[in-house]
MDAnalysis code that builds the backbone (N, CA, C; Angstrom):
import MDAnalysis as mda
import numpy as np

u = mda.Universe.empty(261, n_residues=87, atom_resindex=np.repeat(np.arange(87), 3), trajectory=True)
u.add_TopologyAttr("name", ["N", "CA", "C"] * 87)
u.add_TopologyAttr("resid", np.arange(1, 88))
u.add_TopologyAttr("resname", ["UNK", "UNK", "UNK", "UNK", "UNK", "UNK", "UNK", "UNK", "UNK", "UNK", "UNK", "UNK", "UNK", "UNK", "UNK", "UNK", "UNK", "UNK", "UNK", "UNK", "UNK", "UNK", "UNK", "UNK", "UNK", "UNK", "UNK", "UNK", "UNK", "UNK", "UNK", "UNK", "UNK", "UNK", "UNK", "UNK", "UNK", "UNK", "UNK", "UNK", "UNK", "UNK", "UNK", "UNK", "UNK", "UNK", "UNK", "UNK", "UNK", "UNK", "UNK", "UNK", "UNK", "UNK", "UNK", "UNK", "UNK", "UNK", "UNK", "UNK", "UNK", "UNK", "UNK", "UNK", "UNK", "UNK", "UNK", "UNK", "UNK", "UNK", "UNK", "UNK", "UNK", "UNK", "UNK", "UNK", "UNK", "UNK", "UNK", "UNK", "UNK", "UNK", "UNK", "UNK", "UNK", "UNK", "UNK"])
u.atoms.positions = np.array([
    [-105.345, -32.548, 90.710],
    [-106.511, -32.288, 89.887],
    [-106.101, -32.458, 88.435],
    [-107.020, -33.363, 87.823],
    [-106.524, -33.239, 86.294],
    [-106.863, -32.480, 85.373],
    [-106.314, -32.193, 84.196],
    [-106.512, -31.002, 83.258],
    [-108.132, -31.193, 82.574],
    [-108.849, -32.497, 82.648],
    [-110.602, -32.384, 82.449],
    [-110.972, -32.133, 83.393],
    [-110.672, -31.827, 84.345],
    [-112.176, -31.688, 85.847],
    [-112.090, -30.066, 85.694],
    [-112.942, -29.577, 85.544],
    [-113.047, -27.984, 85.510],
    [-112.772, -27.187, 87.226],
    [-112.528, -26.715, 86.890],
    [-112.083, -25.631, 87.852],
    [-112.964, -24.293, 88.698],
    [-113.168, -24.053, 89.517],
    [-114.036, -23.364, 90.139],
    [-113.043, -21.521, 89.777],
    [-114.012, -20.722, 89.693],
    [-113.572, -19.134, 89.282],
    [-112.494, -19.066, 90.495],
    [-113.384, -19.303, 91.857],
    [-112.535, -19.134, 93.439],
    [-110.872, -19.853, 93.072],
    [-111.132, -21.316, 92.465],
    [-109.607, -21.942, 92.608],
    [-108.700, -21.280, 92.049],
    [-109.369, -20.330, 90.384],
    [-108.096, -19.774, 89.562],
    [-107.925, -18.271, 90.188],
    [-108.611, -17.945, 91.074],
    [-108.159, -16.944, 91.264],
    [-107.021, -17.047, 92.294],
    [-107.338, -18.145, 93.158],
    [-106.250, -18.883, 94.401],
    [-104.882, -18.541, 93.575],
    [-104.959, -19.469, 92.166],
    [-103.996, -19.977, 91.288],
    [-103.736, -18.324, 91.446],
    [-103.984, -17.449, 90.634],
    [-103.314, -16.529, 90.417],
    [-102.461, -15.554, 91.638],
    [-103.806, -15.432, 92.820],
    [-103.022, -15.031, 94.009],
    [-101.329, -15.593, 93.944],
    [-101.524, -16.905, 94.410],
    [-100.060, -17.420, 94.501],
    [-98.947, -17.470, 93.147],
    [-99.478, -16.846, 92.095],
    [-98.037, -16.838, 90.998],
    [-97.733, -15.560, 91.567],
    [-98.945, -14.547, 91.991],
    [-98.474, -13.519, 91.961],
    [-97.840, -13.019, 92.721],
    [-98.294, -13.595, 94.125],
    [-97.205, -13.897, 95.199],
    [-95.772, -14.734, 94.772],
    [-95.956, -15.514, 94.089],
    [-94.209, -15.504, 93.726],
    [-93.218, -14.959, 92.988],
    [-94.206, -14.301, 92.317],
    [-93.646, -12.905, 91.033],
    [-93.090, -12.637, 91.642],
    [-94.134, -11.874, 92.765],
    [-93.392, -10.647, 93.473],
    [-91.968, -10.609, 94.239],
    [-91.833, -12.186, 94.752],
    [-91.274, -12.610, 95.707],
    [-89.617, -12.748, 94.686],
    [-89.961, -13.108, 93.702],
    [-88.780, -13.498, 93.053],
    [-88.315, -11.887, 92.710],
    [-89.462, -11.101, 92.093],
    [-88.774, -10.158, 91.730],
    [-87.741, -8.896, 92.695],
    [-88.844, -8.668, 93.802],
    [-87.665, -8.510, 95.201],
    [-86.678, -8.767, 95.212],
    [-86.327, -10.320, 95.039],
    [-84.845, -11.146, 95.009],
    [-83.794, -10.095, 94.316],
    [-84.785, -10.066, 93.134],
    [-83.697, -9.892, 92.004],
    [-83.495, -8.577, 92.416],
    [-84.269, -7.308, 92.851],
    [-83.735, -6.194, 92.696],
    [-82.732, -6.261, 94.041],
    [-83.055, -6.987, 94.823],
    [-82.391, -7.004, 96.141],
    [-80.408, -7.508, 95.105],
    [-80.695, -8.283, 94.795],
    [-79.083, -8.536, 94.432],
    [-78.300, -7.698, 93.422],
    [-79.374, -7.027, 92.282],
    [-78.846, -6.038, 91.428],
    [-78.420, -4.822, 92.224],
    [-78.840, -4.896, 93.497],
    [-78.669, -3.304, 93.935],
    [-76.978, -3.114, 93.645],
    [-76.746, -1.724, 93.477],
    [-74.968, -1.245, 93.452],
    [-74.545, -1.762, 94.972],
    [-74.969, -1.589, 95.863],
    [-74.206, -1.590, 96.507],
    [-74.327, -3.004, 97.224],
    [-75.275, -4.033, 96.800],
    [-74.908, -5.617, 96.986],
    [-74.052, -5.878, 96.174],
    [-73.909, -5.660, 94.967],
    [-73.066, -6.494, 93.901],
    [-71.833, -5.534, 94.203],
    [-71.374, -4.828, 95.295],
    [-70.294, -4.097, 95.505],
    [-69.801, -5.108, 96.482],
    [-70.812, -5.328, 97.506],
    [-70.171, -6.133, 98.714],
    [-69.766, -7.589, 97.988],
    [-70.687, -8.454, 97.516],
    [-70.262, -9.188, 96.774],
    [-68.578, -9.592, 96.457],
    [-68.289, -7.950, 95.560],
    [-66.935, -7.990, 94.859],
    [-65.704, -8.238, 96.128],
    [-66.489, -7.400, 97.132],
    [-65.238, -7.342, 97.922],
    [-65.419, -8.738, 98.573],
    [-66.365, -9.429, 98.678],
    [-66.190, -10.769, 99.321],
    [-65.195, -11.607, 98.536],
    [-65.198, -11.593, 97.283],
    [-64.654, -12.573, 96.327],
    [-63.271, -11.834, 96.215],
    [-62.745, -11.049, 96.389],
    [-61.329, -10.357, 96.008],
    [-60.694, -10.759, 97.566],
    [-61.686, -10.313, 98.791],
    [-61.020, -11.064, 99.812],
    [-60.775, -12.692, 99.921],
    [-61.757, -13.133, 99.515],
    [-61.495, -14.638, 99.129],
    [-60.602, -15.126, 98.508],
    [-60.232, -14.087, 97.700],
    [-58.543, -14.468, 96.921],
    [-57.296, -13.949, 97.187],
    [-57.620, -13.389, 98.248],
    [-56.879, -12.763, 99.769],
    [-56.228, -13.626, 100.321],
    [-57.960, -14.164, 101.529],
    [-57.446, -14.474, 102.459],
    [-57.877, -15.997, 102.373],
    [-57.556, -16.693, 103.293],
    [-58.156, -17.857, 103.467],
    [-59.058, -18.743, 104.118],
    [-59.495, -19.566, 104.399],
    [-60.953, -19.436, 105.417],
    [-60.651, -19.683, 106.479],
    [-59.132, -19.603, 106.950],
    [-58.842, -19.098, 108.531],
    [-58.695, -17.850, 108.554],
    [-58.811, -16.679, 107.790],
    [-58.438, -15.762, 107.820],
    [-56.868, -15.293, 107.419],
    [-56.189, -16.203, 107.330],
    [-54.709, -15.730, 106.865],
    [-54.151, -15.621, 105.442],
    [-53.623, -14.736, 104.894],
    [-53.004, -14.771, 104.246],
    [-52.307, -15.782, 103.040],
    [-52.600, -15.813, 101.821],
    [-52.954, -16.836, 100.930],
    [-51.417, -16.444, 100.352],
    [-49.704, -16.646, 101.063],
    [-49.303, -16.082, 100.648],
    [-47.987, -16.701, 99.307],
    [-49.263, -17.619, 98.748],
    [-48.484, -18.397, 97.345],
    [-49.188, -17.595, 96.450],
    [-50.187, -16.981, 96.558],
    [-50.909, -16.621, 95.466],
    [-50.292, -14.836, 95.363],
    [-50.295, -14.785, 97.213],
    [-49.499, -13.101, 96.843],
    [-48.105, -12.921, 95.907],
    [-47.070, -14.223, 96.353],
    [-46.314, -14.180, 95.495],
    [-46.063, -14.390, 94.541],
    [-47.016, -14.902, 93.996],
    [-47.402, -15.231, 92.067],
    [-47.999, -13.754, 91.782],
    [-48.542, -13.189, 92.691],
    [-48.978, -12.176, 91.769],
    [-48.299, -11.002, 91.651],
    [-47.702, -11.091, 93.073],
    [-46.212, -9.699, 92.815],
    [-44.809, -10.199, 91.806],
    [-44.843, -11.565, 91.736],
    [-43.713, -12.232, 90.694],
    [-44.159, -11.726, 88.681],
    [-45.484, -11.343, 88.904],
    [-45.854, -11.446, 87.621],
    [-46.136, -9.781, 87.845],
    [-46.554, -8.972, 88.635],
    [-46.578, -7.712, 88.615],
    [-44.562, -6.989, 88.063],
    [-43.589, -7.688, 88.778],
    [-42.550, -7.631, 88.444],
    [-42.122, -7.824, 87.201],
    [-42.438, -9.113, 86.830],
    [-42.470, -9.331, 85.388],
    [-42.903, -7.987, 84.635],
    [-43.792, -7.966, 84.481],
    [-44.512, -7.039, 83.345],
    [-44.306, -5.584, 83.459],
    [-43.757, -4.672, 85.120],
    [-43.114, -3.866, 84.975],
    [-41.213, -3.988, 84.480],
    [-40.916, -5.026, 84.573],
    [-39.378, -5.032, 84.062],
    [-39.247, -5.443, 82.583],
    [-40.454, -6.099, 81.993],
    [-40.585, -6.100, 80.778],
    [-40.906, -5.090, 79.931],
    [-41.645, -4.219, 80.646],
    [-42.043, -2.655, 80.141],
    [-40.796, -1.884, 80.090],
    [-40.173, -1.544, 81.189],
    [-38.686, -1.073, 81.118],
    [-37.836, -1.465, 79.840],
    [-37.506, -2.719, 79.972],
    [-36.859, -3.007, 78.915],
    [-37.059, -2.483, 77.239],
    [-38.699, -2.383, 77.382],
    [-38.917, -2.157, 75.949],
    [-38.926, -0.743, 75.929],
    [-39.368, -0.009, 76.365],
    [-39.094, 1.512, 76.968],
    [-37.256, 1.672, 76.321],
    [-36.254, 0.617, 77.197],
    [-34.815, 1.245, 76.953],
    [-34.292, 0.825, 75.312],
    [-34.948, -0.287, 75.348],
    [-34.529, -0.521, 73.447],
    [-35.416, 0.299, 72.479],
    [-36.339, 0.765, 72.707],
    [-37.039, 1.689, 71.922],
    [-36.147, 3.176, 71.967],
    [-36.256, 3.530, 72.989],
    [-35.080, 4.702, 73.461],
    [-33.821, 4.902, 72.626],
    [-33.553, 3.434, 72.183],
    [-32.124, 3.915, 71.889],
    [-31.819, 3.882, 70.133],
    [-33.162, 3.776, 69.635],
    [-32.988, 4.177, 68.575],
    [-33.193, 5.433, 67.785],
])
């Protein structure tokens, strides 16, 4: 229909039914994903994802980069801990 052919009261109200039906529809969405405890599951999907792998096993180059650098930064703490100490 083009923007000169006028419009019947019945069609815009059609029109409005259906935005308002998609308002609604979208807005659902949104509270549905803001909820705490979706955007909780969420987290744990993505922290397992950097877990595990999509066979389920153990991602274990990434475990050891991250306990290699957990090491790091506690033996670097030490250190500065014993030279601070000794002055």
């Amino acid at each position: 229909m083009s923007d000169t052919q006028a419009r019947s009261p019945e069609q815009i109200e059609a029109d409005i039914a259906a935005t308002r039906a998609r308002l609604a529809s979208t807005v659902d969405e949104l509270v549905d994903r803001a909820h705490p405890r979706n955007v909780a599951k969420r987290q744990v999907e993505q922290a397992k994802a950097q877990v595990f792998d999509e066979r389920g096993e153990l991602r274990t180059q990434k475990l050891v980069a991250v306990g290699a650098a957990i090491v790091g930064v506690v033996g670097a703490l030490v250190m500065i801990r014993k030279l601070v100490g000794r002055r």
